[in-house]
Backbone bond lengths (Angstrom), bond angles and torsions (degrees), N, CA, C in turn:
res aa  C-N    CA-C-N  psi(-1)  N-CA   C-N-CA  omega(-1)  CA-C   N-CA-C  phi
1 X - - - 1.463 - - 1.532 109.83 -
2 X 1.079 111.23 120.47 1.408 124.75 168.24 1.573 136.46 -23.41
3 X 1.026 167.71 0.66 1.427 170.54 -118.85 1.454 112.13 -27.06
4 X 1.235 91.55 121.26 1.709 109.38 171.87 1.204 113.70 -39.13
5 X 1.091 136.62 148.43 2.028 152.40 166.18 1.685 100.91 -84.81
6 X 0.954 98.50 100.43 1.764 109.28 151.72 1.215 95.23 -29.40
7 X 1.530 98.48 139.31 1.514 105.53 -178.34 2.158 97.39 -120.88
8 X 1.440 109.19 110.67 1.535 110.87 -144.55 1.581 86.60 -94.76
9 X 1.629 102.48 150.61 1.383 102.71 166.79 1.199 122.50 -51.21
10 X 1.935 116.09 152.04 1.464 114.79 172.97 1.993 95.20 -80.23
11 X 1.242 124.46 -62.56 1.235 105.04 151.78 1.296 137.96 -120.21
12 X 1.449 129.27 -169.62 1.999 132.13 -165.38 1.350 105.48 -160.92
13 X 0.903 118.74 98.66 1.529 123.09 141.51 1.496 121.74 -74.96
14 X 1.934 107.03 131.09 1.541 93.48 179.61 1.501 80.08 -131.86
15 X 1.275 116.34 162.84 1.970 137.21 -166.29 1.254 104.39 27.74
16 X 1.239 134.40 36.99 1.307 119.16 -164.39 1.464 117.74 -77.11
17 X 1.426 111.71 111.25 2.000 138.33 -175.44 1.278 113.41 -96.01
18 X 1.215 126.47 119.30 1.493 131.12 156.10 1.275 100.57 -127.55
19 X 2.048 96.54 134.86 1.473 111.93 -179.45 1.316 91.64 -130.35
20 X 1.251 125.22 144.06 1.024 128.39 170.11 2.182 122.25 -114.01
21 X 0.224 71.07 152.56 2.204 76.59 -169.87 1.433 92.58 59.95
22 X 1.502 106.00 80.41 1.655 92.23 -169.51 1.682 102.37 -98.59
23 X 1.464 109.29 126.20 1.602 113.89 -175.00 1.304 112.89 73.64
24 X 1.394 95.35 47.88 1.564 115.75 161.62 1.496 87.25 -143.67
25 X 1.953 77.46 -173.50 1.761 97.38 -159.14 1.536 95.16 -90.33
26 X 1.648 122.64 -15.27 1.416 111.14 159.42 1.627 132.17 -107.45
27 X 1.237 95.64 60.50 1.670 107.51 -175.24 1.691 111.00 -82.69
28 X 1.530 96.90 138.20 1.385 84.32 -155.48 2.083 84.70 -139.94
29 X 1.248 107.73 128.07 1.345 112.54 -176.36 1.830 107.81 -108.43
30 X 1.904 102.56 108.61 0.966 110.55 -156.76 1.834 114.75 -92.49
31 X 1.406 103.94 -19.46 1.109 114.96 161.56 1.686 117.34 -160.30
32 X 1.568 108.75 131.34 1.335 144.12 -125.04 2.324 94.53 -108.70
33 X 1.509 99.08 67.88 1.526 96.41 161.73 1.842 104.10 59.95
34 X 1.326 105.91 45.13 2.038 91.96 -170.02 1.503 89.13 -94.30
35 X 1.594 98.47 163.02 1.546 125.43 176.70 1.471 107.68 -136.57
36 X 1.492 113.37 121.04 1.341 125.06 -160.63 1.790 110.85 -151.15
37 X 0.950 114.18 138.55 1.826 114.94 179.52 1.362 119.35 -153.90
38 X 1.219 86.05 112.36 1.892 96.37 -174.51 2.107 96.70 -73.27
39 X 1.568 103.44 149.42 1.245 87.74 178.23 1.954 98.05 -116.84
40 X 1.057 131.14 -169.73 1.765 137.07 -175.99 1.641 82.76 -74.31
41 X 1.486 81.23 130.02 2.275 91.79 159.17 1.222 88.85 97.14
42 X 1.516 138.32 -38.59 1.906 124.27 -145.64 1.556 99.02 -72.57
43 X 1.131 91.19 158.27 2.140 103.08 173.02 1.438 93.53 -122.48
44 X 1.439 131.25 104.39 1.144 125.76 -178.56 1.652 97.35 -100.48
45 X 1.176 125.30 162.06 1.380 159.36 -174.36 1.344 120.35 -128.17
46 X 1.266 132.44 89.94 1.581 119.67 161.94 1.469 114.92 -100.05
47 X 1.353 97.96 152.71 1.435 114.85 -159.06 1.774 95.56 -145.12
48 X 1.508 109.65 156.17 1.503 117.53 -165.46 1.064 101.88 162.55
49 X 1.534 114.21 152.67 1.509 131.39 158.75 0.959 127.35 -73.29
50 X 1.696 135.57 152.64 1.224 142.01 -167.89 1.735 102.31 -50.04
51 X 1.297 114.77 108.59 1.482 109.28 170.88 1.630 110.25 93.63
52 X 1.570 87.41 29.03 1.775 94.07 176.42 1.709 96.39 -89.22
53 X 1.050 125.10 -32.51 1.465 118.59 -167.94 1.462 118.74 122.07
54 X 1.905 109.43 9.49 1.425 103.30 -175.41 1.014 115.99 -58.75
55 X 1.279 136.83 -64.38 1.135 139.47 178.29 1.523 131.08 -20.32
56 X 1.566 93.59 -74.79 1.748 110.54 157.78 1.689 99.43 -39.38
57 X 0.893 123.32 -118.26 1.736 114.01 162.59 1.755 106.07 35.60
58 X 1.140 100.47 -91.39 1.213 122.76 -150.35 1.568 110.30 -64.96
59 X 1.155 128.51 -18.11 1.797 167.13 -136.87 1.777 91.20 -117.45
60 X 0.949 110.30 -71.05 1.174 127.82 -134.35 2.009 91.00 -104.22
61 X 1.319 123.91 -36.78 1.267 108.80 172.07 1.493 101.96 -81.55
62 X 1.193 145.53 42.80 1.735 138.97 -142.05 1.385 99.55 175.37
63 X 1.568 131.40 24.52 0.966 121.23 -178.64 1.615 137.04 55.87
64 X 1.393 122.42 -26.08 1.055 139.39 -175.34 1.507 112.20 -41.71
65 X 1.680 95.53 -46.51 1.441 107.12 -170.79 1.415 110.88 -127.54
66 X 0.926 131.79 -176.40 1.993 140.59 -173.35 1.414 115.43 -137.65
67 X 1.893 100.99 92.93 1.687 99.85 -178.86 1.415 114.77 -43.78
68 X 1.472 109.03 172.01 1.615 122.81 173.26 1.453 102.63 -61.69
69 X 1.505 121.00 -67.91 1.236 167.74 107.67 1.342 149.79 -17.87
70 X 1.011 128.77 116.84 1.615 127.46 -177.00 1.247 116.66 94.90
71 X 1.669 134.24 163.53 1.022 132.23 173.77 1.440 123.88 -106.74
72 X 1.273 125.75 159.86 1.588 121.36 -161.74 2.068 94.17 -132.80
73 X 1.327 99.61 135.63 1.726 100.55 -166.38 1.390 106.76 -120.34
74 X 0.903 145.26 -10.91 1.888 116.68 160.33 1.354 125.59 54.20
75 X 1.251 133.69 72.59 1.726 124.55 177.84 1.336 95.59 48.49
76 X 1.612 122.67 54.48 1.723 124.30 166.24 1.640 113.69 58.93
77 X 1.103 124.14 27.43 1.580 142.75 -167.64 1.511 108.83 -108.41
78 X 0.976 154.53 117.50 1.282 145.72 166.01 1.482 133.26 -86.39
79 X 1.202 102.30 92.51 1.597 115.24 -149.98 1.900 99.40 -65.86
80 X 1.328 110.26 -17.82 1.642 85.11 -176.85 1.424 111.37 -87.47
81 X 1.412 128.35 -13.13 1.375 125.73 156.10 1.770 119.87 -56.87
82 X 0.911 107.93 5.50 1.820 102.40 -176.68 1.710 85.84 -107.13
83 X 1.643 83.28 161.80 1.860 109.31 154.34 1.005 105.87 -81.26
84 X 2.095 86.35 163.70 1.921 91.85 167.05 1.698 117.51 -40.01
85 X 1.453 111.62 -37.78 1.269 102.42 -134.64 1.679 98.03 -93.48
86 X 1.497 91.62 -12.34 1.687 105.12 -170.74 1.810 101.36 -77.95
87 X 1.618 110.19 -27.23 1.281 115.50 -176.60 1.755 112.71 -100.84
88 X 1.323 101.87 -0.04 1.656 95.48 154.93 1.498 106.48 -78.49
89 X 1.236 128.82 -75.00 1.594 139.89 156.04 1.773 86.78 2.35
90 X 1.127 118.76 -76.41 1.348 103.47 -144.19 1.687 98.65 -88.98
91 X 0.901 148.17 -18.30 1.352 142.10 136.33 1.448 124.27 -15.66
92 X 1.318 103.28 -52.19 1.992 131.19 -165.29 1.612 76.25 -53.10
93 X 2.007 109.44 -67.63 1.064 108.47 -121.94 1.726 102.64 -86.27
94 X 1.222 113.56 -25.75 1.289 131.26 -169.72 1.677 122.40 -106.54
95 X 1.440 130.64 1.03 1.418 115.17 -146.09 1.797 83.40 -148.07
96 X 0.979 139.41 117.44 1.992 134.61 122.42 1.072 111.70 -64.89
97 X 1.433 100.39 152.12 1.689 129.87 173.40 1.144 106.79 -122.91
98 X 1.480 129.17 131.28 1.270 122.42 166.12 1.801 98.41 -132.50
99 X 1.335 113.58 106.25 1.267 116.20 168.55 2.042 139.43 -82.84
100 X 0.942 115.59 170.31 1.607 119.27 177.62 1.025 104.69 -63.05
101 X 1.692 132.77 -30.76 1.888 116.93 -170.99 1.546 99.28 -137.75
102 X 1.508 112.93 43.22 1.101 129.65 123.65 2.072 94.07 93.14
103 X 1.691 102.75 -28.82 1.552 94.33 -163.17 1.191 142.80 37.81
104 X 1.337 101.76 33.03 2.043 113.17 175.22 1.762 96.86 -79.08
105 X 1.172 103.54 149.41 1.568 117.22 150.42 1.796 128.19 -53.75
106 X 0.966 124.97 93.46 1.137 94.29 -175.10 1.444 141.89 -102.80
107 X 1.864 96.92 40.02 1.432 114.92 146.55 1.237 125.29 -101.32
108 X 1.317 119.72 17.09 1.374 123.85 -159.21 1.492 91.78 -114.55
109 X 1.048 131.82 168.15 1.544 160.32 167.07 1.674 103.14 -82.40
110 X 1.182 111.26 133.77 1.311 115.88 169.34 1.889 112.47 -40.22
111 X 1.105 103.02 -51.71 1.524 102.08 -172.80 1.663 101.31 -76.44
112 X 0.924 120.36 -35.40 1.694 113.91 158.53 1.760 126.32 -29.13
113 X 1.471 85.50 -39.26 1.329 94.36 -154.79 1.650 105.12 -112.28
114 X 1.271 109.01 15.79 1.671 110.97 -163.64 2.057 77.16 -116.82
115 X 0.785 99.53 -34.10 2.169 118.58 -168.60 1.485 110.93 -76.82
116 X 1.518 103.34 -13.44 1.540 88.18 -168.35 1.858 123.23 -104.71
117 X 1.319 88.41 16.58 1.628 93.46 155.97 1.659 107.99 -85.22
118 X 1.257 130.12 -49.90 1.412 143.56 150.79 1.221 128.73 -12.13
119 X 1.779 97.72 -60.65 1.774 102.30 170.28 1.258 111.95 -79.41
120 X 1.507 123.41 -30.43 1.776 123.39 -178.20 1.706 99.47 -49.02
121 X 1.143 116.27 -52.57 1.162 122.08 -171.03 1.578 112.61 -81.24
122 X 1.237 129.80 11.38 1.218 127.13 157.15 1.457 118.92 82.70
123 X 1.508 106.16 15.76 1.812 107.36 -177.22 1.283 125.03 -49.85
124 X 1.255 135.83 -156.04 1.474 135.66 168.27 1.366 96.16 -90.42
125 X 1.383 134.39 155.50 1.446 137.59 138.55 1.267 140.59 -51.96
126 X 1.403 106.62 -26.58 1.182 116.58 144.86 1.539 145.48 -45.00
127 X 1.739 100.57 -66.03 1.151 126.18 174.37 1.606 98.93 -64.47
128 X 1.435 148.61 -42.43 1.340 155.52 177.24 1.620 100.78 -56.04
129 X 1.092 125.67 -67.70 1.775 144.33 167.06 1.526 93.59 -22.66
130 X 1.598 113.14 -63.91 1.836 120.29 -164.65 1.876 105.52 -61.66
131 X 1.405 101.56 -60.71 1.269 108.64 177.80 1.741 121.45 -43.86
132 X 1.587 96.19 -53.00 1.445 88.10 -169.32 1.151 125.85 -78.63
133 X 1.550 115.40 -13.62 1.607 123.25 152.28 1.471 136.38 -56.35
134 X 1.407 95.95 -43.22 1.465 114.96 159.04 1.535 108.73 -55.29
135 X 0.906 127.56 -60.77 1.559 121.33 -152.58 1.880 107.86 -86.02
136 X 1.686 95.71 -6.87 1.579 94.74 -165.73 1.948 88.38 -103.16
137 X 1.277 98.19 -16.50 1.762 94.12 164.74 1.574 128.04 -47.77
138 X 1.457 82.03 -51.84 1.667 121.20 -146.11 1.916 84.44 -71.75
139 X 1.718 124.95 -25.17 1.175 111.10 -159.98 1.652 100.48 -142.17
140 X 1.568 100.16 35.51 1.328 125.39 -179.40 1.373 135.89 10.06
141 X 1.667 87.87 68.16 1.961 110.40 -179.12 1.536 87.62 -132.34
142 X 1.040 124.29 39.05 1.468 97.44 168.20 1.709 110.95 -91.79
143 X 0.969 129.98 4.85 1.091 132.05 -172.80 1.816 107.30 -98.22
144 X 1.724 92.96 0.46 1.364 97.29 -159.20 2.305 94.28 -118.59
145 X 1.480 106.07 20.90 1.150 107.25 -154.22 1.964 104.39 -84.18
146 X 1.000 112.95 -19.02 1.104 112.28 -173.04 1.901 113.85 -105.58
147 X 1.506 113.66 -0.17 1.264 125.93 -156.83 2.518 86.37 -97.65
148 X 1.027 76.59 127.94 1.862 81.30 170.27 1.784 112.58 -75.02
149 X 1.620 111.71 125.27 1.197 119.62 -174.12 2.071 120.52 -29.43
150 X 0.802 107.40 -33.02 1.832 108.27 158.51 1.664 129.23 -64.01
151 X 0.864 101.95 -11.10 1.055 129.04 -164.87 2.187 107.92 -126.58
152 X 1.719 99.68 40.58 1.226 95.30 -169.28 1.567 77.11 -179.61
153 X 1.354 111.86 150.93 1.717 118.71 170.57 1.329 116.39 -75.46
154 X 1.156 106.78 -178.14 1.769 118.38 -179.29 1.540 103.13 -57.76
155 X 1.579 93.70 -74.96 1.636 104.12 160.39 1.695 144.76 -4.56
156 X 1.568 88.03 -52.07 1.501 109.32 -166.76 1.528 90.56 -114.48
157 X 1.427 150.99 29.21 0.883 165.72 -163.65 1.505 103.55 -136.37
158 X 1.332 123.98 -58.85 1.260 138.52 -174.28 1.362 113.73 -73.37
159 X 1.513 90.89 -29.33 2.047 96.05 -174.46 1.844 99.29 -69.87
160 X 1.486 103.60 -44.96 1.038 107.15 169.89 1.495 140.38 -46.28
161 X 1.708 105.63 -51.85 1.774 95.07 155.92 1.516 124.11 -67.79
162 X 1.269 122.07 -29.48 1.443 123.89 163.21 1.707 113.15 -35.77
163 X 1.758 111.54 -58.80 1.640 107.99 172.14 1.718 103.98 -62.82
164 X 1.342 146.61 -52.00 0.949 118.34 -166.84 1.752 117.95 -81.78
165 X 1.245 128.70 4.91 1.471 141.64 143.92 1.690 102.07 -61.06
166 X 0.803 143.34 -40.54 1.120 151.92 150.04 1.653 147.98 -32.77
167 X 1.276 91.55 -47.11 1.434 123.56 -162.30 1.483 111.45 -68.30
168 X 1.573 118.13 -26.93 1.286 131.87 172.73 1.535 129.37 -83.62
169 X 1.741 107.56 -16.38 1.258 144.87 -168.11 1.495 105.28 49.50
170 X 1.229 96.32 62.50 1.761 120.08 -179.48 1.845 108.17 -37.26
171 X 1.327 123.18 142.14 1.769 112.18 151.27 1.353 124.33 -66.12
172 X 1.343 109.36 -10.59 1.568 107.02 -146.05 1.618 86.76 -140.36
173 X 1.367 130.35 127.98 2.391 117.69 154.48 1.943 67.23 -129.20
174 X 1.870 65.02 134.04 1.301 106.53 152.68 1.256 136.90 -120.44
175 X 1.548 133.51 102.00 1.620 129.61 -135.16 1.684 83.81 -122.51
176 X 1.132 130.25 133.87 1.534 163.40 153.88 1.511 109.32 -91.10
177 X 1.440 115.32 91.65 1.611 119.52 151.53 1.912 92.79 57.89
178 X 1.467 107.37 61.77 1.724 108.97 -154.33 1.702 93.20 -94.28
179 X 1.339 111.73 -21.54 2.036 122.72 177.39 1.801 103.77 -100.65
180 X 1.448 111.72 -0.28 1.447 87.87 -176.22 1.753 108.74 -92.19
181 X 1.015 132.71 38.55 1.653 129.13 166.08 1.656 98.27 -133.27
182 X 1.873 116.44 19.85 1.327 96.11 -173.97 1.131 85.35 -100.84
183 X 1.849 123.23 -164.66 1.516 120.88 128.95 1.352 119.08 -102.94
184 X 1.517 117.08 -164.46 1.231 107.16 -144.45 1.679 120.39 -77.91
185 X 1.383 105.95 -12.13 1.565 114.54 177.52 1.560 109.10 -95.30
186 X 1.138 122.33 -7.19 1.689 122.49 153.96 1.213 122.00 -64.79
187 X 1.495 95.98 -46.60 1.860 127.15 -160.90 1.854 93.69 -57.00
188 X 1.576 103.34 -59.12 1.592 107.66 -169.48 1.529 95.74 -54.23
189 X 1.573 123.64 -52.55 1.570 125.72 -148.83 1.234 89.09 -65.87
190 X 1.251 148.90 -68.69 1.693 150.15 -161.42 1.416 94.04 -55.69
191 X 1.528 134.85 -59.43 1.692 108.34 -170.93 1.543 129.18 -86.67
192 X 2.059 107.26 8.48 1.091 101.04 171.47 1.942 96.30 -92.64
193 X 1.178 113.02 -2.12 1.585 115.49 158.71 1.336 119.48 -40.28
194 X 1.257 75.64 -84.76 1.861 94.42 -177.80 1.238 111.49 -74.85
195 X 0.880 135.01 11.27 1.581 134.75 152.23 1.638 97.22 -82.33
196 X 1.178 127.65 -81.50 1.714 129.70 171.48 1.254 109.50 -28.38
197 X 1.627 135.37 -26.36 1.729 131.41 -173.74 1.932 81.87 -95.68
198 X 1.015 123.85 -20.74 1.810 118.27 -166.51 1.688 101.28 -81.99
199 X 1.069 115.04 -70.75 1.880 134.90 146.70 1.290 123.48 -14.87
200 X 1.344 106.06 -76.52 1.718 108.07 -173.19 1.475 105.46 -96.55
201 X 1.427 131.98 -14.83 1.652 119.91 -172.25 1.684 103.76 -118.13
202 X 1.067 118.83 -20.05 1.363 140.76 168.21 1.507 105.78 75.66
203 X 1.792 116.34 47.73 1.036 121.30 -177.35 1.643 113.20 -71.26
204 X 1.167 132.60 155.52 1.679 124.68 -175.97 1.679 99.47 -106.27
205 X 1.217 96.12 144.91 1.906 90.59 -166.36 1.897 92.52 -129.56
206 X 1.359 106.95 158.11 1.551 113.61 153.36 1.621 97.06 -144.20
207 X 1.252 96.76 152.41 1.366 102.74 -177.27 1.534 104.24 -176.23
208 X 1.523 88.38 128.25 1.666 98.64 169.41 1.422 114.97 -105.29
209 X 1.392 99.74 165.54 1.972 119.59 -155.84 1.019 109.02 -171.49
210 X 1.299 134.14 142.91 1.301 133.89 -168.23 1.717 103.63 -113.04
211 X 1.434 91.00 -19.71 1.995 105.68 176.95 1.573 107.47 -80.13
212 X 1.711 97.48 121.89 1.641 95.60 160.94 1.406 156.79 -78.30
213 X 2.033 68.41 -0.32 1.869 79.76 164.47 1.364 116.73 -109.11
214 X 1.399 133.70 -2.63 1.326 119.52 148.48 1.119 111.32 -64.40
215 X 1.695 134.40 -53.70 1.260 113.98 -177.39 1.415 132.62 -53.72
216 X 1.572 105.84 -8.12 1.320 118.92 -165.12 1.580 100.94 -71.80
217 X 1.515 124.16 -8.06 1.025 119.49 -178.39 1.660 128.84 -116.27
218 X 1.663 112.26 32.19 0.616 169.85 150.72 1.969 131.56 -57.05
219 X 1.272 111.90 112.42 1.596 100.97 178.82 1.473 129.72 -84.66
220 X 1.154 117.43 -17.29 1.745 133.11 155.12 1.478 115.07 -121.03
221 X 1.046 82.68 149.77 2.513 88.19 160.43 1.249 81.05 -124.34
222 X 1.697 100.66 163.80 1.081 142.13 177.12 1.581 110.79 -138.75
223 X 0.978 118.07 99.68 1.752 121.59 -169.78 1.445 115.87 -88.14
224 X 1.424 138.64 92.88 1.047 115.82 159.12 1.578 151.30 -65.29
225 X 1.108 136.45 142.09 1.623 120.76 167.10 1.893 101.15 -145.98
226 X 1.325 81.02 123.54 1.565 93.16 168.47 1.454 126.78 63.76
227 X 1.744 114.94 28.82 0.737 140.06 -177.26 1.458 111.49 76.07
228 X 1.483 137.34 7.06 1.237 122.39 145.74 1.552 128.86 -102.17
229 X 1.227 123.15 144.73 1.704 114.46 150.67 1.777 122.73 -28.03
230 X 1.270 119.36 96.72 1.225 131.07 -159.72 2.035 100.39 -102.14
231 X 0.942 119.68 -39.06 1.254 118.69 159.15 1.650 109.22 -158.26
232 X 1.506 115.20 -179.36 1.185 128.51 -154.15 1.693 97.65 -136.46
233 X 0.880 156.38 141.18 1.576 161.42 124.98 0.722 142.43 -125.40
234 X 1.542 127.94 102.66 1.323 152.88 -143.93 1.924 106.12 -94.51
235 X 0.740 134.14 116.20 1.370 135.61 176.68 1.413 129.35 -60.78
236 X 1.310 118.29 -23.94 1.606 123.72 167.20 0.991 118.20 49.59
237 X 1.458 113.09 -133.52 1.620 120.73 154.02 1.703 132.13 -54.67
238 X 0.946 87.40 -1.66 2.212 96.80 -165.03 1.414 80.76 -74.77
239 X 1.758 88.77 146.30 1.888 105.80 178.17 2.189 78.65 -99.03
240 X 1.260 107.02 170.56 1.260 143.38 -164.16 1.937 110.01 -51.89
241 X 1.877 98.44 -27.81 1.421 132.73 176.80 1.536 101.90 -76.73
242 X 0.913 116.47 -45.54 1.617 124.99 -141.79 1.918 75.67 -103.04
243 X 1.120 139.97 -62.14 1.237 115.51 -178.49 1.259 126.28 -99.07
244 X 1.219 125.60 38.34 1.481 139.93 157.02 1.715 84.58 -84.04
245 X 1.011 121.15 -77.32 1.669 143.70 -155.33 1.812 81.71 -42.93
246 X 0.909 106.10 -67.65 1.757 113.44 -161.69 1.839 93.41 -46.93
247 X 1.416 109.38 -63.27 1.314 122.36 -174.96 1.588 109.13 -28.34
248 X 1.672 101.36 -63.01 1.538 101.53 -172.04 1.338 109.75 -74.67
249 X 1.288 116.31 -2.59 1.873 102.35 173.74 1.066 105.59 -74.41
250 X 1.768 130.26 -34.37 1.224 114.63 165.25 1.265 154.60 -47.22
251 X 1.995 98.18 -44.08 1.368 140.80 174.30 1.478 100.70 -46.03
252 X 1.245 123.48 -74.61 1.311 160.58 -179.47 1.385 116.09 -25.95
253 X 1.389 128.32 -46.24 1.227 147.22 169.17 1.533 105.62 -35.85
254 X 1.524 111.90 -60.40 1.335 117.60 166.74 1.026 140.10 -21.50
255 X 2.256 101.13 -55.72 1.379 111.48 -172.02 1.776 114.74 -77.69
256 X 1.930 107.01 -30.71 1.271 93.32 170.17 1.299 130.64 -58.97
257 X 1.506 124.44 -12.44 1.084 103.62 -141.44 2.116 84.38 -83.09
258 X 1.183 120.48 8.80 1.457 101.79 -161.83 1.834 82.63 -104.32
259 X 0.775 143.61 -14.41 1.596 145.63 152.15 1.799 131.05 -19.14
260 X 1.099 121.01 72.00 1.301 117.88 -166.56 1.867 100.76 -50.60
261 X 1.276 92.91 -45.31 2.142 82.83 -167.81 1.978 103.20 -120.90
């Protein structure tokens, strides 16, 4: 009988250190040696207090940024051995972004701007034309493809960087605070999205949020404090109720602590 294939992280952080003013008198160590691994399919969630280190975190496992320390793995790739230019390339080919203020152009046309990881990279026009129809179907703005991002809601703005996070059929979206410029009936519609692209397309997500009910929709948290992984909670069996509730017992810890009685 044959032997199973290791099934390898999409990404791995191992000691992973960020210092920042390093060897100065304001050196400041923003995250403390962490070890973390997203696996294919997971919807991870990070969660933390103001000045836990998400960001740094979030930067820095995502290419964005370049730990002090430690190594960062990519579909088994070792991103701190590449150049800039070798790790744009591999960004293009492997990584979505879906940000808080949406990063559309806003001289560009929605379909401009859903295409232009596509055209950076020099595709056919054709094949760009197929894709971006397809994918603006699939997340129902195509009707919205020729209209310039002002001219389109928060909502339908966001759905929109979601297709061009997309558009490459990335291993890896990485969403940063991706519901905090919605309100709250956008906020739900975008993460029962990407929950349905996590589910039915088996896209792998990380994404930080400071809300426990977006994360609630979500298959792990990852909690930071003080620049380490402070706990882990995996959702299992919990219906959507049962780990919101769990979520904020975590969250929560925080708020007592400013509680005199």
């Amino acid at each position: 009988m044959a032997e199973e294939k290791e099934i390898r992280p999409v990404l791995e952080a191992k000691n992973l250190k960020k210092v920042y003013g390093l060897n100065t008198r304001n050196e400041f160590e923003a995250l403390h040696k962490i070890n973390f691994k997203v696996m294919p399919g997971e919807f991870v969630g990070v969660m933390g207090p103001s000045g836990s280190g998400k960001s740094t975190f979030i930067n820095n496992i995502s290419t964005i940024d370049r730990p002090t320390e430690g190594r960062v793995y990519i579909n088994g790739k070792d991103v701190q051995t590449m150049s800039e230019q070798e790790i744009g390339h591999f960004r293009h080919d492997n990584l979505g972004f879906i940000f808080q203020y949406f990063n559309l152009l806003k001289t560009h046309t929605m379909y401009e701007n859903i295409a232009m990881p596509l055209a950076l990279g020099k595709t056919d026009p054709k094949d760009i034309q197929e894709r971006v129809e397809a994918v603006a179907k699939e997340l129902n703005i195509f009707e919205l493809l020729n209209k310039k991002p002002l001219e389109c809601s928060g909502g339908q703005r966001q759905r929109a960087a979601i297709a061009r996070a997309l558009i490459n059929n990335p291993t890896l979206i990485v969403a940063d605070e991706p519901t905090g410029n919605l309100d709250s009936a956008n906020s739900n519609s975008l993460m029962k999205l990407l929950r349905k692209l996590n589910q039915e397309k088996g896209v792998t997500v990380v994404m930080v949020s400071h809300d426990p009910l977006v994360v609630s929709y979500t298959t792990r948290l990852v909690y930071l404090r003080d620049g380490n992984i402070e706990k882990e909670l995996i959702r299992g069996d919990m219906n959507q109720k049962e780990y919101f509730r769990a979520i904020t017992d975590i969250s929560s810890v925080e708020s007592e602590g400013v509680f005199e009685i």
